[in-house]
C-alpha positions in Angstrom: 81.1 118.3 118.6 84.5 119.5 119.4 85.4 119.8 115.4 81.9 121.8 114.7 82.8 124.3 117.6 86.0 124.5 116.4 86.4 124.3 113.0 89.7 122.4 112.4 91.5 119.7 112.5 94.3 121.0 113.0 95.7 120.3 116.4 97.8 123.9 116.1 94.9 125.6 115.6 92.8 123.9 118.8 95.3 124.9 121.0 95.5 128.4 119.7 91.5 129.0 119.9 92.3 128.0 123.6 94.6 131.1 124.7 94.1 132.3 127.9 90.8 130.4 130.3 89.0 129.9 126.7 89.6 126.0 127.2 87.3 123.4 125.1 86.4 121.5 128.5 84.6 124.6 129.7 82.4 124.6 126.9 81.8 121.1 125.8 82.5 118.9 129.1 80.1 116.5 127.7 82.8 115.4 124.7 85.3 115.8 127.3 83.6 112.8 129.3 83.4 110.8 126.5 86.4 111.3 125.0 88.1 110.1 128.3 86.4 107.5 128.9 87.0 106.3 125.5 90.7 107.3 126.1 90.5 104.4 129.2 89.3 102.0 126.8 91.4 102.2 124.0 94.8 102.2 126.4 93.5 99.0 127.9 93.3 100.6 131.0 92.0 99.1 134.4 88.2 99.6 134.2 88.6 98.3 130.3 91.2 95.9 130.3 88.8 92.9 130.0 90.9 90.8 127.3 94.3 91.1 129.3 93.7 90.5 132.5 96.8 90.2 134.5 95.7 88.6 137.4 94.1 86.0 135.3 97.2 83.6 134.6 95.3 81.2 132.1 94.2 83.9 129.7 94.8 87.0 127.5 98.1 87.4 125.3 99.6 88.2 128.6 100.5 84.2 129.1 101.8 84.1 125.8 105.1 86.6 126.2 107.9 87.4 129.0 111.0 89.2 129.5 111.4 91.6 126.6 108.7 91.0 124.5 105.7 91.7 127.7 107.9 94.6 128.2 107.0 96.1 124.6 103.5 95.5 125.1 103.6 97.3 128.6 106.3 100.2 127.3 103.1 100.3 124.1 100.0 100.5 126.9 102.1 103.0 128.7 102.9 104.7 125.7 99.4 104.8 124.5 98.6 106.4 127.9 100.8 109.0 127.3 99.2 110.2 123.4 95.7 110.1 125.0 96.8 112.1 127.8 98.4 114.6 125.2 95.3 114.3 123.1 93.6 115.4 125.9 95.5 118.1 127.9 95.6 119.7 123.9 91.9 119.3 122.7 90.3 120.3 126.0 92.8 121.7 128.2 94.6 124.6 125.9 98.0 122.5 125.1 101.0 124.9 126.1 98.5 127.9 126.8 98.7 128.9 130.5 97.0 132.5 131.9 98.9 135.3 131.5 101.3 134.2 128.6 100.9 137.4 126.7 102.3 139.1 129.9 104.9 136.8 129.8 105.9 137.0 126.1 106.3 141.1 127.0 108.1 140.8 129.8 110.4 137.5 129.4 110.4 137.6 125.5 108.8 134.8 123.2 111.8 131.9 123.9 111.2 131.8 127.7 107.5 131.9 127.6 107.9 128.8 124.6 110.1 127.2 127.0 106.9 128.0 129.8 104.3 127.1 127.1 106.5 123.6 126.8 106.6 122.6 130.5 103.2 123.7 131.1 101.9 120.9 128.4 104.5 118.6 130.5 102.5 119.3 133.6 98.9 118.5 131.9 99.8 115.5 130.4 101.8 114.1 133.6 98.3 114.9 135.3 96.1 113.1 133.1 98.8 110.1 133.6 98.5 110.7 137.1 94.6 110.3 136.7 94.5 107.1 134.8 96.7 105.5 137.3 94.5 106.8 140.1 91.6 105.5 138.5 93.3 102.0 138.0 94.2 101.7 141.9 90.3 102.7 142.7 88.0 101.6 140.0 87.2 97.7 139.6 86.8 96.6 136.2 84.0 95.9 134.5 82.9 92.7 133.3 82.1 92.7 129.8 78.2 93.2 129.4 78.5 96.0 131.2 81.2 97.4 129.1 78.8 96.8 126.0 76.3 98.5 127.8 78.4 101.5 128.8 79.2 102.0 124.7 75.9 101.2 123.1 73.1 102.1 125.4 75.0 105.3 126.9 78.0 106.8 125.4 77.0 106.5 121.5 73.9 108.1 122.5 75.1 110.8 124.7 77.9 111.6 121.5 75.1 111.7 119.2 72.6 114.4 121.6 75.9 116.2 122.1 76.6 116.8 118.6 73.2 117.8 117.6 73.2 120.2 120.4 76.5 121.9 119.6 74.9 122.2 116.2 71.8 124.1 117.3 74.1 126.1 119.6 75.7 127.1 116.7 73.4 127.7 114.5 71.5 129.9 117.2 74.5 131.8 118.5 76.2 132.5 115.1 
């Protein structure tokens, strides 16, 4: 839904679309939803971390590694955590667009308000990492029919309804 609105693939090009309070989570919250849930899932985080289980001493590759091997696979879940937030904070949240960066680019010149642009994508993405810690520390995780639920009875559904509307919405608006 997000690439018929848009128009690109280009990640460049999302974030510009975006300038000012034009961000994509305004106007499709619904692939916003998904796409962070999905984001949980694929970092093996908390509420989706069936497999690898840390509490669970007898199972998972967890058992298999230590010292500096489990650290690459935690430095690669954290690490994967940190792309998804960045994936996120520039398809949905306007990347290194902030409010009043045209007044900012007139006034401080086009380096400093980079330099702004650059620390305001910081800030997003340290949120969104914020947010899937917070969500670890509160949310229990679920067991695995649930998860299978979760994908085939509700979020492959819902991505499908939301494309088709975005489509109609486009076609009628356009």
């Amino acid at each position: 839904a997000l690439l018929i609105m848009t128009g690109t693939l280009s990640l460049k090009e999302i974030a510009v679309q975006q300038a000012g309070w034009h961000w994509n989570v305004l106007y499709q919250p619904v692939s916003f939803l998904i796409f962070l849930i999905c984001s949980f899932a694929e970092a093996n985080r908390t509420p989706f971390d069936l497999a690898e289980c840390e509490s669970e001493l007898i199972g998972g590759y967890h058992t298999e590694y230590s010292s500096m091997k489990m650290g690459f696979y935690l430095f690669a879940e954290y690490a994967n955590m940190f792309i998804s937030s960045a994936l996120l904070a520039v398809l949905f949240f306007g990347a290194y667009n902030y409010p009043g960066m045209g007044w900012a680019t007139d006034h401080w010149g086009v380096n400093i308000a980079n330099i702004i642009g650059i620390i305001v994508l910081f800030i997003k993405i340290c949120g969104f990492i914020f947010f899937f810690m917070w969500v670890r520390w509160t949310i229990p995780r679920f067991r695995y029919d649930q998860l299978m639920n979760l994908g085939w009875k509700i979020l492959i559904p819902l991505s499908i309804l939301n494309i088709v509307v975005t489509g109609v919405c486009i076609l009628l608006f356009k």
